[in-house]
ROSE-4610 file (N, C-alpha, C; in Angstrom, 1 decimal, always signed):
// ROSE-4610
residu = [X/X/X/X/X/X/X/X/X/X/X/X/X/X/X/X/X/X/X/X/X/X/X/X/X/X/X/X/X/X/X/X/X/X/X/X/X/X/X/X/X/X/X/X/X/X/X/X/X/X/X/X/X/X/X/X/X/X/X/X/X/X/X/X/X/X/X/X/X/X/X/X/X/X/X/X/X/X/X/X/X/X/X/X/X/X/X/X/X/X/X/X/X/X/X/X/X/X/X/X/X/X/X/X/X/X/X/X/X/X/X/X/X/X/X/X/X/X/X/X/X/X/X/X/X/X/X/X/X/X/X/X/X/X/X/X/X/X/X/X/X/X/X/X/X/X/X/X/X/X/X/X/X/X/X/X/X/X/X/X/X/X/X/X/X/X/X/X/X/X/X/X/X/X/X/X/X/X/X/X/X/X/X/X/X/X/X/X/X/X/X/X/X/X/X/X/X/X/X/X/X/X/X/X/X/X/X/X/X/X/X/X/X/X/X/X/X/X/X/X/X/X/X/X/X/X/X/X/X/X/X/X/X/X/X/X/X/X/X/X/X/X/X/X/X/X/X/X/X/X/X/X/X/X/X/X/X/X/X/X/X/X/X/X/X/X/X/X/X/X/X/X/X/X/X/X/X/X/X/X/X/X/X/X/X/X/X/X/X/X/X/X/X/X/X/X/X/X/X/X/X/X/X/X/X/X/X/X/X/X/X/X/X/X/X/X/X/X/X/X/X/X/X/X/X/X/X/X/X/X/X/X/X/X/X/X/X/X/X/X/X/X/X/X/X/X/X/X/X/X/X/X/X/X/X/X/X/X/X/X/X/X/X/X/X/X/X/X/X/X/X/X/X/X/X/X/X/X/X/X/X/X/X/X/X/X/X/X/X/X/X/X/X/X/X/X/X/X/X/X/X/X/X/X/X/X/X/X/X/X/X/X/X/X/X/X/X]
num = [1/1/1/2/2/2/3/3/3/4/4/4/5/5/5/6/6/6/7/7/7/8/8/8/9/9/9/10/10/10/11/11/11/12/12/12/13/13/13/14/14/14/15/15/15/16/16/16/17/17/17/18/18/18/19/19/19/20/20/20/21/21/21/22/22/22/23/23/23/24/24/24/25/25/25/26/26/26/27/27/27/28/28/28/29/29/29/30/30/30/31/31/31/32/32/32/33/33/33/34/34/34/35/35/35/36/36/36/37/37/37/38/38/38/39/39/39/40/40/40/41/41/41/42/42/42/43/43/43/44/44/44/45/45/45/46/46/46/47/47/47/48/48/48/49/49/49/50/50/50/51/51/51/52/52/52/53/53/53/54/54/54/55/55/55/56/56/56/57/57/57/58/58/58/59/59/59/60/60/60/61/61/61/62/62/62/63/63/63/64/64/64/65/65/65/66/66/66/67/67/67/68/68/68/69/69/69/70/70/70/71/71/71/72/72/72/73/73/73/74/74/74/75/75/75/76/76/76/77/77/77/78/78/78/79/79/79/80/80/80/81/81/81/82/82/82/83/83/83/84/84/84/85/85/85/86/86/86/87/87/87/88/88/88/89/89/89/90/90/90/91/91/91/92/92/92/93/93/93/94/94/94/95/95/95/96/96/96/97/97/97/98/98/98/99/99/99/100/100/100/101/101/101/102/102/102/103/103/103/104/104/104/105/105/105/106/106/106/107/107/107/108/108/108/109/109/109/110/110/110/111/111/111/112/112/112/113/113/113/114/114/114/115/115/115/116/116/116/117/117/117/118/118/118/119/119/119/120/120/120/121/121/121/122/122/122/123/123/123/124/124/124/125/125/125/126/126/126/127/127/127/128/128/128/129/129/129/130/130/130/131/131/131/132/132/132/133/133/133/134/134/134/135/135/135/136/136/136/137/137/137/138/138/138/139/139/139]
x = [+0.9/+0.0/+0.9/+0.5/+1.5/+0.8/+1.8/+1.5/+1.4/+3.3/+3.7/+4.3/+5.2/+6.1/+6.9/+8.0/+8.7/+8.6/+7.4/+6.8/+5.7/+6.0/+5.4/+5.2/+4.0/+3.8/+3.2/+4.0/+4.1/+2.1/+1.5/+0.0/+0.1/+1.6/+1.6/+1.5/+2.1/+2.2/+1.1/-0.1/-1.4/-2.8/-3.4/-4.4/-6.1/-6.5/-8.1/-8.8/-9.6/-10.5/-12.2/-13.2/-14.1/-15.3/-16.3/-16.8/-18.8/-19.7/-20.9/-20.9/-22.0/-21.5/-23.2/-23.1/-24.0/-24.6/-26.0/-27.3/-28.1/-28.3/-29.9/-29.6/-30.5/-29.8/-30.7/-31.5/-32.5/-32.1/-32.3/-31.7/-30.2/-29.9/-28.7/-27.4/-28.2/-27.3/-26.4/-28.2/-27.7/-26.9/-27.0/-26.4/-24.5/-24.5/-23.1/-22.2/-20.8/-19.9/-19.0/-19.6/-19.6/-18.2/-18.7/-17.9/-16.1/-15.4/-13.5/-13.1/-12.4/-11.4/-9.9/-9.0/-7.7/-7.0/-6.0/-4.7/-3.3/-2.8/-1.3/-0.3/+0.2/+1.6/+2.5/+2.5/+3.4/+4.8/+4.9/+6.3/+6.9/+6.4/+6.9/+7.0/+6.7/+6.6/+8.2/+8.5/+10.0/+9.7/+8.9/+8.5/+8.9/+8.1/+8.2/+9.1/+9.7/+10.8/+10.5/+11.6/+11.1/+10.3/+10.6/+9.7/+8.6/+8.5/+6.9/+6.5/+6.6/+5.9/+5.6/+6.5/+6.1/+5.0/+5.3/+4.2/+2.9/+2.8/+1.5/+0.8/+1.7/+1.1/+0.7/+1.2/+0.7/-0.7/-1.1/-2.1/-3.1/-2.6/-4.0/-4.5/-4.0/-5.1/-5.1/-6.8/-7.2/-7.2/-7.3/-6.9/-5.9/-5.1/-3.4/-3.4/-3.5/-3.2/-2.3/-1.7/-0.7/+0.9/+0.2/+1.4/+1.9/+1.0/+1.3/+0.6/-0.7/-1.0/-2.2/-2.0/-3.2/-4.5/-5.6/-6.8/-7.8/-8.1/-9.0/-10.3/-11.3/-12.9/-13.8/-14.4/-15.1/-16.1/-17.5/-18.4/-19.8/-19.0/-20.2/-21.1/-20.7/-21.5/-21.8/-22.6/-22.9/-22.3/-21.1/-20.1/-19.4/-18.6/-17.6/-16.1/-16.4/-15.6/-15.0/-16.4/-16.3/-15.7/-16.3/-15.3/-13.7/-13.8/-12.6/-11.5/-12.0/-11.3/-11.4/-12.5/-12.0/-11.5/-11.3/-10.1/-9.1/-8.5/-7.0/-6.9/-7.6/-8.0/-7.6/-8.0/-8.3/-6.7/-6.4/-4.9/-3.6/-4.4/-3.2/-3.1/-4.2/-4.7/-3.2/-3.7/-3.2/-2.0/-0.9/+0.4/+1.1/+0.3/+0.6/+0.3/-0.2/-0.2/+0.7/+1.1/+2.4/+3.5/+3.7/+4.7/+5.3/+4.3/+4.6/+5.7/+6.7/+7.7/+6.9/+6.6/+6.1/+6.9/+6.5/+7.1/+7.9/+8.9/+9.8/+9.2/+9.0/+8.3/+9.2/+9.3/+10.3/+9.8/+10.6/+10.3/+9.8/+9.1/+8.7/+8.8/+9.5/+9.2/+8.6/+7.9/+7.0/+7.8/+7.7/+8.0/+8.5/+9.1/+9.5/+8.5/+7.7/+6.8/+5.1/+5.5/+4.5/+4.9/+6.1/+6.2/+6.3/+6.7/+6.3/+5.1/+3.9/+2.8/+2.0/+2.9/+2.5/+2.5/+3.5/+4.5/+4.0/+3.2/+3.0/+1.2/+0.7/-0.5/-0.7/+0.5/+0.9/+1.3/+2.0/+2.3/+0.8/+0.0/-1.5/-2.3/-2.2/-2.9/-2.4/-1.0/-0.8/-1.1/-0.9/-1.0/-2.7/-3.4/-5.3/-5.1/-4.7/-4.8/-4.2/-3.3/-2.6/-3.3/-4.1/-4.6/-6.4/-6.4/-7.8/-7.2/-6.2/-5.9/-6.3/-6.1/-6.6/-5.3/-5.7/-4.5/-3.8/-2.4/-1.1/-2.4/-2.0/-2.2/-1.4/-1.5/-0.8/-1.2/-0.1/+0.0/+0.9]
y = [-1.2/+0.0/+1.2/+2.7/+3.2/+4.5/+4.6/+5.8/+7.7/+7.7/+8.9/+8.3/+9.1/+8.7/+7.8/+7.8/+7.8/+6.5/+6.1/+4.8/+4.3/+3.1/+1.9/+0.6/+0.2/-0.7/-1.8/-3.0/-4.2/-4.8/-5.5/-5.4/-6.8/-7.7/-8.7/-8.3/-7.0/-6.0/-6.3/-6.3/-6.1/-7.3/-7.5/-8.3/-7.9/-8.6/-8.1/-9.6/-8.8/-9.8/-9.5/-10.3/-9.9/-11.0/-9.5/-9.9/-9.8/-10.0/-9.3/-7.8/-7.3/-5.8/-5.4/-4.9/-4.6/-3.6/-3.3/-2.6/-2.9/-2.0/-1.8/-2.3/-3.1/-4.0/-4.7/-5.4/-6.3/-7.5/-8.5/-10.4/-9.5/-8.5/-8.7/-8.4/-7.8/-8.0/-9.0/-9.8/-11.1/-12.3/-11.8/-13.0/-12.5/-11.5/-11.1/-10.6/-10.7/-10.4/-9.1/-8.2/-6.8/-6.1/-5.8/-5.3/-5.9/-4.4/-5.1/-4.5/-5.6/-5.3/-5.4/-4.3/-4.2/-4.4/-4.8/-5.3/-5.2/-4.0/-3.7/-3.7/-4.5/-4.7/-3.9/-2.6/-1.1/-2.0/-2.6/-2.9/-3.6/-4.8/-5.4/-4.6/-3.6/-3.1/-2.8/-3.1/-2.7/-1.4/-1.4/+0.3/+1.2/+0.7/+2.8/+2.7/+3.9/+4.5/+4.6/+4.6/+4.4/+5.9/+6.7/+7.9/+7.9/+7.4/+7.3/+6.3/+5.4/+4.4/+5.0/+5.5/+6.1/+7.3/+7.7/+9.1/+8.4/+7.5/+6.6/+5.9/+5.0/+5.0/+6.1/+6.9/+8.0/+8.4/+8.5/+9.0/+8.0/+6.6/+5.7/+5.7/+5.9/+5.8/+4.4/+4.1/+2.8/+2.0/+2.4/+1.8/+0.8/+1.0/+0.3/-0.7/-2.4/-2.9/-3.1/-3.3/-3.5/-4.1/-5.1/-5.9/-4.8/-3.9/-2.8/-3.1/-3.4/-3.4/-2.7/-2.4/-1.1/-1.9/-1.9/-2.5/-1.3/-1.5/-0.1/-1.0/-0.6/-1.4/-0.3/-1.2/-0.1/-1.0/-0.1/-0.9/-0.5/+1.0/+2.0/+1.5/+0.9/+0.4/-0.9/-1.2/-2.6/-3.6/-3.1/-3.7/-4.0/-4.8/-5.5/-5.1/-4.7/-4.2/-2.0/-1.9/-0.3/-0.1/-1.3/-1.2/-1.1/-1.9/-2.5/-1.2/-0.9/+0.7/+1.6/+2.0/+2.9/+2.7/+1.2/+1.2/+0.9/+0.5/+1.1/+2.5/+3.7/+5.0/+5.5/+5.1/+5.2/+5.2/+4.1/+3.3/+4.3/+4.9/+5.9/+7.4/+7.5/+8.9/+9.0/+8.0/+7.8/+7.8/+7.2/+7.2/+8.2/+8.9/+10.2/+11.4/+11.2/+12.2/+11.9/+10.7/+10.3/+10.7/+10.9/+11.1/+12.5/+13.5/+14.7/+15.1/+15.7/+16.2/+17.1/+16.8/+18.3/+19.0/+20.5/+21.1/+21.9/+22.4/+22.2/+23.7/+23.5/+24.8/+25.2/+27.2/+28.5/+28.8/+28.7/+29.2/+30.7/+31.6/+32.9/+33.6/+34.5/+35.7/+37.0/+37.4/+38.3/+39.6/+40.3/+42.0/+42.7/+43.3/+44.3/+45.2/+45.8/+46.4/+45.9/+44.7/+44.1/+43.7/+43.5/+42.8/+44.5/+45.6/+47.2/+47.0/+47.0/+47.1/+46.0/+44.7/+43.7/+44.6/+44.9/+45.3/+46.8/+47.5/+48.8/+48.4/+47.4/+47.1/+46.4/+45.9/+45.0/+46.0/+47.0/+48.0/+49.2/+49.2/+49.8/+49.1/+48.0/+46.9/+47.1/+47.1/+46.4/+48.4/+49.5/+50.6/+50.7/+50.3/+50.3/+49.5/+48.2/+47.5/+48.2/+48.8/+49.7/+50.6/+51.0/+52.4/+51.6/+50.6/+49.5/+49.6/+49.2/+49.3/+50.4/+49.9/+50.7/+51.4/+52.5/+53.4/+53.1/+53.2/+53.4/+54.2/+53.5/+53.9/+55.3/+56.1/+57.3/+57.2/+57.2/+57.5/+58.2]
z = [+0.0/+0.0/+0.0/-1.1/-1.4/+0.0/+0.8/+1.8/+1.2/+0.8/+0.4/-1.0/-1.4/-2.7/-2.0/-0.6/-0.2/+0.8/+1.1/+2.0/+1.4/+1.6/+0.8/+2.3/+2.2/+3.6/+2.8/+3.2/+2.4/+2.7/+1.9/+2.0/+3.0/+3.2/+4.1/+5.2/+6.0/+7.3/+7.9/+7.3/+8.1/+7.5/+8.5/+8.5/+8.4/+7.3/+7.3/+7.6/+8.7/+9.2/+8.7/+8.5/+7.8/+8.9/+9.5/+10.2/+10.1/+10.6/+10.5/+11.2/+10.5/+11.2/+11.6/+12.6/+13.8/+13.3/+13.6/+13.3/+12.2/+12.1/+11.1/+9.5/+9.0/+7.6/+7.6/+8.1/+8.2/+7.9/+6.6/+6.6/+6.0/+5.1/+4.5/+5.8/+6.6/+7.5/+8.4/+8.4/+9.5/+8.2/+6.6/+5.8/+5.6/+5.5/+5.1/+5.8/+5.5/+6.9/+5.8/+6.3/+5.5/+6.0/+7.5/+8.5/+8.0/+8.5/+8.6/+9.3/+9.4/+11.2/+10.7/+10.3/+9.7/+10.7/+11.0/+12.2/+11.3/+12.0/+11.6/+12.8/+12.5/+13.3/+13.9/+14.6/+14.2/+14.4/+15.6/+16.5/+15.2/+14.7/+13.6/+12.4/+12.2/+10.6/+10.1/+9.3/+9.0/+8.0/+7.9/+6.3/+7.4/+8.5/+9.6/+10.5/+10.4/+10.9/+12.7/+13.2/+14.7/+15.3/+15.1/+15.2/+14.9/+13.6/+13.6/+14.0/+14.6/+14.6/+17.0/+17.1/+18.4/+18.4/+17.1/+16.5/+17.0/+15.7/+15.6/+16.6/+17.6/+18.7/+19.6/+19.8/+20.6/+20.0/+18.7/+17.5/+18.0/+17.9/+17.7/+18.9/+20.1/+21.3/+22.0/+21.7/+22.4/+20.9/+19.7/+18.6/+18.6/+19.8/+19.7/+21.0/+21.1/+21.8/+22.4/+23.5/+24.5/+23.5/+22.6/+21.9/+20.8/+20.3/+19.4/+18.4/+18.1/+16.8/+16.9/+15.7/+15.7/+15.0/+15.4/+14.9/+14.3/+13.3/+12.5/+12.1/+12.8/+12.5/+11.4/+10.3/+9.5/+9.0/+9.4/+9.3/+8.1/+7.8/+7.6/+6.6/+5.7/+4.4/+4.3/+3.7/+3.2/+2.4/+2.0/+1.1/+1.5/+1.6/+2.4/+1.5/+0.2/-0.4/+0.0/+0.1/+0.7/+1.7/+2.6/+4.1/+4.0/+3.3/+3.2/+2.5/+1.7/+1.5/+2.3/+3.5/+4.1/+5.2/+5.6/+6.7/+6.2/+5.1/+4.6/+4.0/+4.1/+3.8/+5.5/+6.3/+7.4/+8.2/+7.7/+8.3/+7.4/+6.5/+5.9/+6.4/+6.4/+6.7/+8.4/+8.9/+10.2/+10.4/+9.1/+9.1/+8.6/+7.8/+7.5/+8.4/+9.2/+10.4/+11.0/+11.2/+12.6/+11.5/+9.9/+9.5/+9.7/+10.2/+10.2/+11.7/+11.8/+12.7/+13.7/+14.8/+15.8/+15.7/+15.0/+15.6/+16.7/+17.0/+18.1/+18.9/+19.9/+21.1/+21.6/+21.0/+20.8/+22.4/+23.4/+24.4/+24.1/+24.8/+24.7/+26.2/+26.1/+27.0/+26.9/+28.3/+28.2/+27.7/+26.6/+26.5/+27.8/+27.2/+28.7/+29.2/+28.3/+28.4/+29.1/+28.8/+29.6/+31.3/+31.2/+32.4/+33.4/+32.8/+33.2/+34.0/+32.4/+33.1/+34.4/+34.6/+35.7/+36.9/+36.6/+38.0/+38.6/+37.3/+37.9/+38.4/+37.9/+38.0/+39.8/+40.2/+41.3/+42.2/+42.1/+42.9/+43.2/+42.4/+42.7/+43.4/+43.4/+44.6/+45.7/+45.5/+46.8/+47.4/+47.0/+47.5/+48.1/+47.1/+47.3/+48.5/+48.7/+50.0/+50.9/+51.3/+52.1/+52.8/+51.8/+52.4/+53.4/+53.0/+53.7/+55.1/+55.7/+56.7/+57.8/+59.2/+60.1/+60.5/+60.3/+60.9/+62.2/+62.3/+63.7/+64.7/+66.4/+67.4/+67.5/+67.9/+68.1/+70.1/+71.2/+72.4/+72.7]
């Protein structure tokens, strides 16, 4: 399966399981096993780079079993053929997000001008509270 130009994930990587799929259908429901259940191996995959494949788990969630395989369920249509394209639609979309680099977080500091106005804003409080006070005993 062709991801980018650049990654290519062998179609042996992953497993389709073909199941009945739950709800409203009436007999063609209860006769056909429409429903797919895709199983990709992340830990085993030799296509994905170790980065992504830490990307990707972090991405899939509860999608991702303890042993590491990512299970993608698609049930939406009646065709067992439709399904079946949008959970490898599904399973790409997905690797191509983990393929992307987070960008790297530019620490930021406050303006000088702002940290001015904290400071002059902090010094008016604390003066308003000052003046609350009960005045010195005088004897």
């Amino acid at each position: 399966m062709q991801i980018t130009e650049s990654l290519f994930i062998d179609e042996s990587e992953f497993e389709e399981r073909f199941t009945r799929a739950s709800g409203p259908g009436g007999q063609h429901v209860n006769k056909t096993e429409s429903a797919v259940q895709l199983r990709f191996d992340v830990t085993a995959s030799a296509a994905l780079p170790e980065a992504v494949k830490q990307r990707l788990k972090r991405l899939a969630g509860r999608r991702m079993t303890k042993e590491g395989v990512l299970v993608i369920e698609a049930s939406g249509s009646r065709s067992q053929e439709r399904n079946r394209t949008a959970a490898r639609e599904r399973l790409k979309a997905l690797v191509i997000k983990a393929l992307e680099k987070p960008k790297p977080r530019k620490k930021s500091r406050p303006s000088l001008s702002s940290i001015r106005k904290v400071k002059e804003a902090k010094a008016q409080l604390s003066q308003k509270k000052a003046l609350r006070q009960k005045p010195a005993r005088e004897d």
